[in-house]
C-alpha positions in Angstrom: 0.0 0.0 0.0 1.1 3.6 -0.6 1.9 6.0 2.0 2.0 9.5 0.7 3.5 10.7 4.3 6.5 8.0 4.5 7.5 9.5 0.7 6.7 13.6 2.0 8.8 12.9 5.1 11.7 10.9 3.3 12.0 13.9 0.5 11.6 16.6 3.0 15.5 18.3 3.7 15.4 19.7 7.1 18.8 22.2 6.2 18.6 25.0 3.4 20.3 23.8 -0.2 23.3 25.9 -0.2 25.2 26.9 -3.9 28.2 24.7 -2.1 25.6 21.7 -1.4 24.4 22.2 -5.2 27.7 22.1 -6.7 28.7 19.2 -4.4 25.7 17.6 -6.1 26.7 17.8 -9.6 30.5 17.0 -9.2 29.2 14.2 -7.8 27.1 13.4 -10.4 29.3 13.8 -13.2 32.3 11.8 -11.6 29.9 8.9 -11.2 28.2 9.6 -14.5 32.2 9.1 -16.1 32.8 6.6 -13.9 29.8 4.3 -15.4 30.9 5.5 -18.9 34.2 4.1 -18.1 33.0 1.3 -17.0 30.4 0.9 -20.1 33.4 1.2 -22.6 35.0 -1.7 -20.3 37.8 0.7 -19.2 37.6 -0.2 -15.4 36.3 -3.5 -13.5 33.0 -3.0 -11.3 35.4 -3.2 -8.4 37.0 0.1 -9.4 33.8 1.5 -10.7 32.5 1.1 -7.0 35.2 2.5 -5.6 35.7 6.0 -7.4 31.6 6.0 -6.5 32.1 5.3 -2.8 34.9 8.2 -2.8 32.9 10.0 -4.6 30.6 9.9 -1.8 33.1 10.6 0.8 34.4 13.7 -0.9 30.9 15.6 -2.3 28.9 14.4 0.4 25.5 14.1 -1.9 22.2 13.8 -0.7 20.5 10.3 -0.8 23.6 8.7 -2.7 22.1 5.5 -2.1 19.5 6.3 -5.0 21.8 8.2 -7.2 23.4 7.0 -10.4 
């Protein structure tokens, strides 16, 4: 069953989006967004694909990485 109040709490961001947060966002969007073009072109293993994406994460800080990219 759908709950429209479990989704409205779990997209709701309790600090202001700063420019920082925003650009943090889309570097780490485009490294992983490489990353899985690399990857695609069978330039790097899935081991090293998930590691430039985990320190990725680690550096940029994104919000809800677990359902990005």
């Amino acid at each position: 069953m759908f709950n429209e109040s479990r989704v409205s709490e779990a997209a709701y961001v309790s600090e202001p989006i700063t420019h920082e947060r925003l650009q943090g966002e889309f570097e780490y969007l485009s490294v992983v967004r490489f990353a899985k073009k690399l990857y695609a072109d069978g330039r790097i293993s899935i081991d090293e694909f998930n590691r430039i994406k985990r320190k990725a994460c680690e550096k940029f800080n994104p919000l809800y990485p677990e359902i990005r990219a």
